[in-house]
N, CA, C and O atoms as a MOPAC input file, in Angstrom:
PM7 MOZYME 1SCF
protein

 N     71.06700 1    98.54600 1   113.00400 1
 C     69.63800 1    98.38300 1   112.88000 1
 C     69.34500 1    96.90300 1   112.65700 1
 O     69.99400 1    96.34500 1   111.77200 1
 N     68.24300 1    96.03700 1   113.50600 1
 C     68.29700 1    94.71800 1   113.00900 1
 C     67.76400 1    94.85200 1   112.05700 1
 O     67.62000 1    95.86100 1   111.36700 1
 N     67.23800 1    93.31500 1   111.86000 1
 C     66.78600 1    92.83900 1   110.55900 1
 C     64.84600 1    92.86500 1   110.63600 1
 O     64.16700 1    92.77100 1   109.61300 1
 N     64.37000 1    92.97900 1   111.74400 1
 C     63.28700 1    92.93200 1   112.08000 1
 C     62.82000 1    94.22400 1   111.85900 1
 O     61.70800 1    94.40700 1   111.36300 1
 N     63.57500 1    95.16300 1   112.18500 1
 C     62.81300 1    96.58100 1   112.34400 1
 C     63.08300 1    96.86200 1   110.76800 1
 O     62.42100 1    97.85000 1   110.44900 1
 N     63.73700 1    96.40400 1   109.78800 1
 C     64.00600 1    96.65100 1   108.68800 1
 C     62.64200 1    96.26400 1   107.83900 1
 O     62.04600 1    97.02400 1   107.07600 1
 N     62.30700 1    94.96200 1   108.14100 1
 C     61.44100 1    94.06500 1   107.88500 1
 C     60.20900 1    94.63900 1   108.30500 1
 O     59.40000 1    94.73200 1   107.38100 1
 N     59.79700 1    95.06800 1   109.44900 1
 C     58.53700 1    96.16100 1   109.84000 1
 C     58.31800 1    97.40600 1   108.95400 1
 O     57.24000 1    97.69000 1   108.43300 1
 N     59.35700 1    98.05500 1   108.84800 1
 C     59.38400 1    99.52700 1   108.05600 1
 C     58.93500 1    98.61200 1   106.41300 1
 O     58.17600 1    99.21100 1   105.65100 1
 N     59.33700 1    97.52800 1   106.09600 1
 C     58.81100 1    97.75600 1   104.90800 1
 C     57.53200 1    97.11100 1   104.48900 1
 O     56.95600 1    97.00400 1   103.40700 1
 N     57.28500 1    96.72300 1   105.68600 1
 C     55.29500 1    96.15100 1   105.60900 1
 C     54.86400 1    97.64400 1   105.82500 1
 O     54.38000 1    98.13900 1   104.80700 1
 N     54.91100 1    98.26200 1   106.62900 1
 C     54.34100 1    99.72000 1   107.01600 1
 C     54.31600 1   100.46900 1   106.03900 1
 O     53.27600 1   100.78600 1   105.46200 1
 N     56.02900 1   101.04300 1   105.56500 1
 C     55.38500 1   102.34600 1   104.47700 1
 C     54.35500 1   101.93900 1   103.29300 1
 O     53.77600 1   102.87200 1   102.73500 1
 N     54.09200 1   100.65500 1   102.88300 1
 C     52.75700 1   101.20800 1   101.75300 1
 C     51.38800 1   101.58300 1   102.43400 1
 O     50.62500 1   102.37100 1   101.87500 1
 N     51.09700 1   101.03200 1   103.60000 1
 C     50.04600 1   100.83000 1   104.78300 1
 C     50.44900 1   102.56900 1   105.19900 1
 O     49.45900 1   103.29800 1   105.14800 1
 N     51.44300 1   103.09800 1   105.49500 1
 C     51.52900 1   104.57300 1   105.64300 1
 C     51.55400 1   105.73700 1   104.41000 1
 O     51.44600 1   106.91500 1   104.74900 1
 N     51.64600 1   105.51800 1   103.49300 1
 C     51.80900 1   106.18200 1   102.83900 1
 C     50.69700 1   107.07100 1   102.04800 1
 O     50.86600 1   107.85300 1   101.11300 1
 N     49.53900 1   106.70700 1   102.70700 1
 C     48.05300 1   106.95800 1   102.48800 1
 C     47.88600 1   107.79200 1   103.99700 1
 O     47.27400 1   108.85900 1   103.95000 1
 N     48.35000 1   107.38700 1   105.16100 1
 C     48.48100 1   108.26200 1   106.40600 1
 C     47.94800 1   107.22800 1   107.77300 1
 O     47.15000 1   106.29100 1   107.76900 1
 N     48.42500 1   107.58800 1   108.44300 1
 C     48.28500 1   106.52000 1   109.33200 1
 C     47.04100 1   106.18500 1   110.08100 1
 O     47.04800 1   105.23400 1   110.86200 1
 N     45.78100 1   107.03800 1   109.85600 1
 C     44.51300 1   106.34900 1   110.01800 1
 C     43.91800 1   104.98900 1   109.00800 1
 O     43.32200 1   103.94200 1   109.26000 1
 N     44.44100 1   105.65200 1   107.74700 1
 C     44.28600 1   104.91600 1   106.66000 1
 C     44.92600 1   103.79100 1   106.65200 1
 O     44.39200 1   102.89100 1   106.00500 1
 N     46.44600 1   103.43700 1   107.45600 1
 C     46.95400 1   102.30300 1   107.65600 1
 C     46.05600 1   101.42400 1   108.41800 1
 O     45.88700 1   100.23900 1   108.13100 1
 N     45.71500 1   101.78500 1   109.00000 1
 C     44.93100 1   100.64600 1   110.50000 1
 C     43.65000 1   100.21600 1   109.14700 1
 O     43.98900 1    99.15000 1   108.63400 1
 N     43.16900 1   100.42400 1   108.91100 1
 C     41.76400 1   100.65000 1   107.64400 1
 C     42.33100 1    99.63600 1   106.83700 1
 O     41.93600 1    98.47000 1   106.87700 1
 N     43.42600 1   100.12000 1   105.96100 1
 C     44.14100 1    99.30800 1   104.94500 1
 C     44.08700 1    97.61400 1   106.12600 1
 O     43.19700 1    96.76500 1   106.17600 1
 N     45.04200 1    97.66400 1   106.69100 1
 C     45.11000 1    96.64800 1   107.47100 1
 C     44.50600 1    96.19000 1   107.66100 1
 O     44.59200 1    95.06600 1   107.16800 1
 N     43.56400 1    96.38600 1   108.31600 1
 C     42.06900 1    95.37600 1   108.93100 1
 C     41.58000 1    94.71600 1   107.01300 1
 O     41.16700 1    93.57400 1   106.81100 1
 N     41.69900 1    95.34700 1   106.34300 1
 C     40.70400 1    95.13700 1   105.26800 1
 C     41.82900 1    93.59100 1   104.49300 1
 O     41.53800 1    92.64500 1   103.76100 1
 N     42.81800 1    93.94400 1   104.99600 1
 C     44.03900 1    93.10200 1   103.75300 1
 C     44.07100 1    91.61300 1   104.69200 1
 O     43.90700 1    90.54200 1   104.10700 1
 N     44.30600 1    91.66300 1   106.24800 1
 C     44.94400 1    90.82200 1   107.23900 1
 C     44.17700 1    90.64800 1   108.51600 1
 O     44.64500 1    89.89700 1   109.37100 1
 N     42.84600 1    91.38000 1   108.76300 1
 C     42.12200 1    90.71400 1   109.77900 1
 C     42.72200 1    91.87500 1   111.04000 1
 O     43.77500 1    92.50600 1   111.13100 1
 N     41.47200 1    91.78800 1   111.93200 1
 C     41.54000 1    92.09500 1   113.12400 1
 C     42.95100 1    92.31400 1   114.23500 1
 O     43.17800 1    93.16600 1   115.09500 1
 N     43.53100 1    91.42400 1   113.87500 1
 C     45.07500 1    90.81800 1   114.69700 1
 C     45.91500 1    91.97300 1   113.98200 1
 O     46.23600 1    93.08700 1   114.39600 1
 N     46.14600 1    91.36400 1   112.83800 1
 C     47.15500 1    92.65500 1   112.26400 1
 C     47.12300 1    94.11800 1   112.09200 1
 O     48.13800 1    94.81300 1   112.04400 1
 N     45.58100 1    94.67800 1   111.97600 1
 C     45.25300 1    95.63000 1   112.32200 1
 C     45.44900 1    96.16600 1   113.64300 1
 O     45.50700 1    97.39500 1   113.68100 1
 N     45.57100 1    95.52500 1   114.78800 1
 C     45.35100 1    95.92200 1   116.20000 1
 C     47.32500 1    96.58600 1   116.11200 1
 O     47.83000 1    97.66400 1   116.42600 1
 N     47.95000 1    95.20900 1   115.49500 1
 C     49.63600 1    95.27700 1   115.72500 1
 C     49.70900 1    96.27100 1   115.05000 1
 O     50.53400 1    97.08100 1   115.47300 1
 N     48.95800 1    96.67300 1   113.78600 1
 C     49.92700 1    97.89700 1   113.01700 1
 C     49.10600 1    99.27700 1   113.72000 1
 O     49.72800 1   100.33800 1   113.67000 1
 N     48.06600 1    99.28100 1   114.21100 1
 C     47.67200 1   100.90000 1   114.73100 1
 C     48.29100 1   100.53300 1   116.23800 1
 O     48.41800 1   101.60100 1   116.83800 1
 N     48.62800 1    99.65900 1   116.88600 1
 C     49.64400 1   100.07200 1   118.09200 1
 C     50.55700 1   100.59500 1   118.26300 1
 O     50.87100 1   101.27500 1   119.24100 1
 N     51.71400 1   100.13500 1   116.41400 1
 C     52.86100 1   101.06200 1   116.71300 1
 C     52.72300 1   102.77300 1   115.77300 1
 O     53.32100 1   103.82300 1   116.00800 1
 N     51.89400 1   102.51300 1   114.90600 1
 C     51.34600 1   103.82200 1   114.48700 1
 C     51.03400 1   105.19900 1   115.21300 1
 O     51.35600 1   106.38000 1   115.09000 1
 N     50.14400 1   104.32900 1   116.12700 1
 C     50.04300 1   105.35100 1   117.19700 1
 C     51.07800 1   106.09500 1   118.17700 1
 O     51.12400 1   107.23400 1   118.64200 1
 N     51.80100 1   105.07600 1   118.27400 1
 C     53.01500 1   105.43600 1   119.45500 1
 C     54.13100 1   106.05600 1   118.25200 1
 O     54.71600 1   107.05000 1   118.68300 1
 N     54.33900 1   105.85600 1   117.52700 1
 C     55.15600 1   106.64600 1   116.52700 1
 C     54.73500 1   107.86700 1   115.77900 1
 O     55.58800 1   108.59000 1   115.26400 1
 N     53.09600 1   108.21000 1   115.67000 1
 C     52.44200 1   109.11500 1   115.06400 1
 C     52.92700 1   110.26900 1   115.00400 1
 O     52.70800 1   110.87500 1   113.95600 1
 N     53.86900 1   111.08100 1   116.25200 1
 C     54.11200 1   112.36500 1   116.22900 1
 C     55.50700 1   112.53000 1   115.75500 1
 O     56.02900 1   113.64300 1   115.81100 1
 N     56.35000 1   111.18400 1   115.14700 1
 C     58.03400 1   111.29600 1   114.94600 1
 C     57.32500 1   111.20600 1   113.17100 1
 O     58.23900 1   111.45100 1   112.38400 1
 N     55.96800 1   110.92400 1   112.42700 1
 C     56.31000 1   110.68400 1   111.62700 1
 C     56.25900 1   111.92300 1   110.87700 1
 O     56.07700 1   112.92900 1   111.56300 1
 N     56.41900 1   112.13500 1   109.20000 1
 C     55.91800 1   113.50300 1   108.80200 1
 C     55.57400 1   112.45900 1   107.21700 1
 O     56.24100 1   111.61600 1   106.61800 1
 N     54.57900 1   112.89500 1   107.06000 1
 C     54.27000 1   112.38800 1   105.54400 1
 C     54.34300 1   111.44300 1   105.44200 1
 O     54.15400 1   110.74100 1   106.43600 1
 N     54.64600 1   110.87600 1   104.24700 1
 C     54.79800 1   109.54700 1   103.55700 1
 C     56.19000 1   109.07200 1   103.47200 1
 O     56.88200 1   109.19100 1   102.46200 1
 N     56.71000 1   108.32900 1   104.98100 1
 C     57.74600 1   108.30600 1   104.69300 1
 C     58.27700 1   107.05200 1   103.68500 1
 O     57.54300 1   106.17700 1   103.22500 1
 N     59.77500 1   107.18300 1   103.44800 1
 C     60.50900 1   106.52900 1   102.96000 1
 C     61.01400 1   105.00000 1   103.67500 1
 O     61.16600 1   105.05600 1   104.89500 1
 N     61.23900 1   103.87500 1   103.12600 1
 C     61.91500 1   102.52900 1   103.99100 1
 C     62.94000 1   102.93700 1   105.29000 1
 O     62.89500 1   102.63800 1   106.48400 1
 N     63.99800 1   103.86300 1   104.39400 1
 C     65.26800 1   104.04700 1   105.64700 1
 C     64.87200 1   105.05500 1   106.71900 1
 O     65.28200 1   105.14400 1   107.87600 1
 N     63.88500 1   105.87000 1   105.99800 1
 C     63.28300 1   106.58900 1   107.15000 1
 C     62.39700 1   106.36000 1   108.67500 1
 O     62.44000 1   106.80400 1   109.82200 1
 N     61.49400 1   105.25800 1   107.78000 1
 C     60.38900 1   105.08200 1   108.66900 1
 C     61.38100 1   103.49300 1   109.60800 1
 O     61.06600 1   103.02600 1   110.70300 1
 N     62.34900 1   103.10100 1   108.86300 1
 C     63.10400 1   102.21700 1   109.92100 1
 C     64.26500 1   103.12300 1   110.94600 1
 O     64.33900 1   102.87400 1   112.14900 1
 N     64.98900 1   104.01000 1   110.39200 1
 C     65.24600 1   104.82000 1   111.77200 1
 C     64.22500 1   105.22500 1   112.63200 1
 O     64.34000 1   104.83500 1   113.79400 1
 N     63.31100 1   105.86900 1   112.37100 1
 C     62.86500 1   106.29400 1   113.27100 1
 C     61.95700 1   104.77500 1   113.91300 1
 O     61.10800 1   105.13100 1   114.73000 1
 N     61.97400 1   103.77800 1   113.77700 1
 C     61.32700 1   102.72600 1   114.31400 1
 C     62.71900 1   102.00900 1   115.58600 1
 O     62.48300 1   101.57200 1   116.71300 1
 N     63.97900 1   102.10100 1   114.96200 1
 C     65.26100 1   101.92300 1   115.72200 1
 C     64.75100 1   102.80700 1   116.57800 1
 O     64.40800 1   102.29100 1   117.64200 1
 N     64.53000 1   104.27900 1   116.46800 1
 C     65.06900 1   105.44700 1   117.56600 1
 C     63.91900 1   104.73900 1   118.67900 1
 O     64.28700 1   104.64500 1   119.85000 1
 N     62.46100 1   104.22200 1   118.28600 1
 C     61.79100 1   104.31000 1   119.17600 1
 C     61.87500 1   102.85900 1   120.02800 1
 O     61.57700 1   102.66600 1   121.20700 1
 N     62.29900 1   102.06000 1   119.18900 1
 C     62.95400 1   100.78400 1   120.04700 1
 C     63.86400 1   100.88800 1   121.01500 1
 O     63.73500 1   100.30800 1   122.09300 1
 N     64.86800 1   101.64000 1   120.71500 1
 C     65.98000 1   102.54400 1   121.69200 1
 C     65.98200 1   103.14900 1   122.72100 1
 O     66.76400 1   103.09300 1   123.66900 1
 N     64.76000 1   103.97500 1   122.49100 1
 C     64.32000 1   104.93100 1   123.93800 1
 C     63.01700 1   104.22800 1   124.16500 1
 O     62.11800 1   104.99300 1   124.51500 1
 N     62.56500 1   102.51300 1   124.01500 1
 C     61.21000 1   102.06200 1   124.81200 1
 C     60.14700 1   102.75900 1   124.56700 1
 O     59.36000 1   102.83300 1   125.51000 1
 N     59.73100 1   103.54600 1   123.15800 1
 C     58.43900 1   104.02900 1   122.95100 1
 C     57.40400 1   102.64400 1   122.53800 1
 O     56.25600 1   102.46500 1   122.94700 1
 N     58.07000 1   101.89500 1   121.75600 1
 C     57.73500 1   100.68400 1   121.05600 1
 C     59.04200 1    99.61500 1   121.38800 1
 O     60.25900 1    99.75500 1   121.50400 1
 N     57.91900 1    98.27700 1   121.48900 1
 C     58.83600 1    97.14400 1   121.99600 1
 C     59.56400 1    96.68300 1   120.26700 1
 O     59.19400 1    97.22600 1   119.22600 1
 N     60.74700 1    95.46500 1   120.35600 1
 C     60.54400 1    95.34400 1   119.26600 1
 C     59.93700 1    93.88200 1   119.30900 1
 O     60.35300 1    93.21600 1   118.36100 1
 N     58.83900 1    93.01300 1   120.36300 1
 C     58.42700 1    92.05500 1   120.46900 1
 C     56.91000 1    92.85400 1   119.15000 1
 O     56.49300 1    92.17300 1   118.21300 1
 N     56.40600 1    94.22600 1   119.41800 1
 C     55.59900 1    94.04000 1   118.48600 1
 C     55.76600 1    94.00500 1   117.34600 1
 O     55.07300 1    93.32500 1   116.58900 1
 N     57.05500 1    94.98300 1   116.86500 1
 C     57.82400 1    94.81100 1   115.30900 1
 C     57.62900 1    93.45900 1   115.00500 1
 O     57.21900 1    93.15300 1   113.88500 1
 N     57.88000 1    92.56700 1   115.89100 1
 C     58.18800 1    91.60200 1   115.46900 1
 C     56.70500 1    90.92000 1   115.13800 1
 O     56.78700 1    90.27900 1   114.09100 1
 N     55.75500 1    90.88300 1   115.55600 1
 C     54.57400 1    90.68200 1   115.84300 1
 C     53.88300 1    90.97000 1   114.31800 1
 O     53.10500 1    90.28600 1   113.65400 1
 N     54.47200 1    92.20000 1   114.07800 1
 C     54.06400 1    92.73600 1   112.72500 1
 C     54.43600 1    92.11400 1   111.40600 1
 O     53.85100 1    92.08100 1   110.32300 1
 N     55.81800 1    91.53200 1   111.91000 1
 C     56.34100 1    90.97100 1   109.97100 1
 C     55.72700 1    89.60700 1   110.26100 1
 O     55.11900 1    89.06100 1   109.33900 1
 N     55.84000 1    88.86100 1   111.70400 1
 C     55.04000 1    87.82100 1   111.63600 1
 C     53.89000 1    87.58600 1   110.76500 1
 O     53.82700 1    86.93500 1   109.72200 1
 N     52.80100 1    88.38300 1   111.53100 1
 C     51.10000 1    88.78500 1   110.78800 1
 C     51.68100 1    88.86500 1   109.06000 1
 O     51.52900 1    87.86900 1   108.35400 1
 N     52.16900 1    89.80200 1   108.63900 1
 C     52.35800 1    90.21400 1   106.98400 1
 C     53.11700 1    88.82400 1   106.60400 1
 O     53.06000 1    88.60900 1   105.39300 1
 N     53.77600 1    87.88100 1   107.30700 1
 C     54.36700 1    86.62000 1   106.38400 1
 C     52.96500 1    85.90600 1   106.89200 1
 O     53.17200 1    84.78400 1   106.42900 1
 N     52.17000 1    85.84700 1   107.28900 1
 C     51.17200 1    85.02600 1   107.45100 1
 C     49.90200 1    85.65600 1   106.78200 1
 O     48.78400 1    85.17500 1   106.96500 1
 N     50.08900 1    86.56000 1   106.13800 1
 C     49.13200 1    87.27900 1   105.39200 1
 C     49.06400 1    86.23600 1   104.37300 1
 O     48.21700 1    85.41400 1   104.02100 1
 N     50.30700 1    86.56700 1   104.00300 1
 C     50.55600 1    86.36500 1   102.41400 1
 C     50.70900 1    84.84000 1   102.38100 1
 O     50.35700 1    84.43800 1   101.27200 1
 N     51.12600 1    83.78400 1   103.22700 1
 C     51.16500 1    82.26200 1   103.18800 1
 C     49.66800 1    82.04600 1   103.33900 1
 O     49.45200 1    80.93900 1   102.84500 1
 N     48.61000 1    82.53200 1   103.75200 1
 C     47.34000 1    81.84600 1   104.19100 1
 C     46.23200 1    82.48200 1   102.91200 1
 O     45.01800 1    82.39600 1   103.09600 1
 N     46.90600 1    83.24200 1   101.37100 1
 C     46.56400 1    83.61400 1   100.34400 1
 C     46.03100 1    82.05900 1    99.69800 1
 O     46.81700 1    81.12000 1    99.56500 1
 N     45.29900 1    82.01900 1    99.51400 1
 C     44.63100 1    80.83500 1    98.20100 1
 C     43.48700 1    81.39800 1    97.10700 1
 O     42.47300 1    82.05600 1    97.34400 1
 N     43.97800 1    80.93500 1    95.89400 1
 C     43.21200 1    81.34100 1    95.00400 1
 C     43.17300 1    79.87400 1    94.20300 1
 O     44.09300 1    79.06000 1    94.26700 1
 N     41.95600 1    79.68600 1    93.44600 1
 C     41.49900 1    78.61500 1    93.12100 1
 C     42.25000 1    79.16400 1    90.78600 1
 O     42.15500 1    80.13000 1    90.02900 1
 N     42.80100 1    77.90700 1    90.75700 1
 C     43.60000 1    78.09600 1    89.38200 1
 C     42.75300 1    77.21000 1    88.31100 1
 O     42.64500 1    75.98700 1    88.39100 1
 N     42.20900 1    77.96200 1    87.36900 1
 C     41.35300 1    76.86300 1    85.89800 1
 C     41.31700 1    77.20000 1    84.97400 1
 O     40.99500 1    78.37900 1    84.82100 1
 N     41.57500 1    76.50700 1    83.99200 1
 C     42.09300 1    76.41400 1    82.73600 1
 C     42.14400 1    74.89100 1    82.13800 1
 O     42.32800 1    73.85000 1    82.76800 1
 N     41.91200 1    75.08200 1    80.64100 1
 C     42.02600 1    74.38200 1    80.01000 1
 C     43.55600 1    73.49000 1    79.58200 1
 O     44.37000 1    73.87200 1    78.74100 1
 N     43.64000 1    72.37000 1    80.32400 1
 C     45.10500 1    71.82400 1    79.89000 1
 C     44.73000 1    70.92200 1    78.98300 1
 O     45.68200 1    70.84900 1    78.20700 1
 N     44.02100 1    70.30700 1    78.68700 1
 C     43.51500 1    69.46900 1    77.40200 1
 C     44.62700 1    69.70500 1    76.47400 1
 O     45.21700 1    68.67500 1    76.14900 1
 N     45.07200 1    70.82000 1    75.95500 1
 C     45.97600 1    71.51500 1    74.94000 1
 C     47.20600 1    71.00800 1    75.76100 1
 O     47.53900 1    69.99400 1    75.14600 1
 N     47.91100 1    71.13400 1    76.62700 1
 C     48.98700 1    70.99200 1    77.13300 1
 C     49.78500 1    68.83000 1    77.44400 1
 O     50.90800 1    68.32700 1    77.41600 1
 N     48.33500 1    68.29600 1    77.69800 1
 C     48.60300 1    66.90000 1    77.30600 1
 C     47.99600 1    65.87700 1    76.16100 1
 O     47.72400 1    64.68100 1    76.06700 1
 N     47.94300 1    67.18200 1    75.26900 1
 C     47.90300 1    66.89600 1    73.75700 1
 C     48.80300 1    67.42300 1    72.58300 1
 O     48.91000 1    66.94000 1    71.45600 1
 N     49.36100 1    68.41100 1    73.05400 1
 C     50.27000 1    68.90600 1    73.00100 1
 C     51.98700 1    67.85600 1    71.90300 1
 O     52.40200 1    67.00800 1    72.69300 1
 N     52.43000 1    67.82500 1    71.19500 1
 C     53.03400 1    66.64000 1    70.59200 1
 C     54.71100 1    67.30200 1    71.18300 1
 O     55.68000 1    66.61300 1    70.86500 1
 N     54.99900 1    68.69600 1    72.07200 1
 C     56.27900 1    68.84600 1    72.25200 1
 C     56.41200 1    68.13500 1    73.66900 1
 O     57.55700 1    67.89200 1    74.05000 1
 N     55.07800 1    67.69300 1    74.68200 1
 C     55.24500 1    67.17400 1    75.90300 1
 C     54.90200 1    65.94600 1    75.80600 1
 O     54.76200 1    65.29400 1    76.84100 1
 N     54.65400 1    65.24900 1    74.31900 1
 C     54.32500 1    63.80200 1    74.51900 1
 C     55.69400 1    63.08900 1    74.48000 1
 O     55.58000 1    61.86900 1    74.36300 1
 N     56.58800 1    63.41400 1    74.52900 1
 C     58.08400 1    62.32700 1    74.67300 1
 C     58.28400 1    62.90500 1    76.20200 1
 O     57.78300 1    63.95300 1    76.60900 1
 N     59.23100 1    61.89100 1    77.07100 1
 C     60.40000 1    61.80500 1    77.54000 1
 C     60.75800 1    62.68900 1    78.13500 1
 O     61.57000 1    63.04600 1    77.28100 1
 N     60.92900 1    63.73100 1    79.24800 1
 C     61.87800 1    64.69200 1    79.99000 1
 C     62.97500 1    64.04500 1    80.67000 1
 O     62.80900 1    63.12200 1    81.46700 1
 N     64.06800 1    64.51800 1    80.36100 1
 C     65.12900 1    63.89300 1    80.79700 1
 C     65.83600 1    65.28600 1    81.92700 1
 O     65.75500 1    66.45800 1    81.56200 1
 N     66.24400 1    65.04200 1    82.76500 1
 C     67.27400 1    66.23100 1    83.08000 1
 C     68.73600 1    65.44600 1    83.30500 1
 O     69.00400 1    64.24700 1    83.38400 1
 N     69.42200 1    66.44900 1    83.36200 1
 C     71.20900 1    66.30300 1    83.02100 1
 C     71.21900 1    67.10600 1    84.74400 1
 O     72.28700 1    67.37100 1    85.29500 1

């Protein structure tokens, strides 16, 4: 099994585990239009191998089986962990707080040395 389809199955099962209409939904709402389109493409084409809420090793065999017999490419697998590492790198949140305390502080007014 590569490392990609490993890497797909585990963006998917939390996005499946609610059911796979609810994935495409989840998706659009977390990652935009793009990633939504990639994750209800292979949803769909896998919809009738799945049963429930599957498991990581599960929902990646059966993502192997369908790479295997050409139900699903694995150019979109791949398509998919792409989008989810670009989810999460294009995250910004704005950080504030009071450091006043931290460079007044009398254990950070000397010297850091490292060894």
């Amino acid at each position: 099994m590569s490392d990609v389809v490993s890497e797909a199955a585990q963006v998917l099962v939390p996005l499946l585990a609610a059911g796979a209409s609810t994935a495409v939904e989840e998706a659009s709402k977390e990652a935009g239009k793009e990633f939504a389109h990639a994750v209800g493409s292979v949803v769909e084409r896998i919809g009738k191998r799945l049963r429930g809420a599957p498991k990581t090793t599960e929902l990646a065999a059966t993502l192997q089986a369908c790479v295997d017999d050409d139900t699903i490419k694995l150019a979109d697998l791949k398509e998919i962990v792409r989008l989810s590492r670009a989810r999460v790198g294009d995250t910004h949140v704005k950080v504030t707080g009071d450091n006043a305390k931290v460079l007044t502080d009398p254990i950070f007014n000397d010297p850091v040395t490292f060894n």
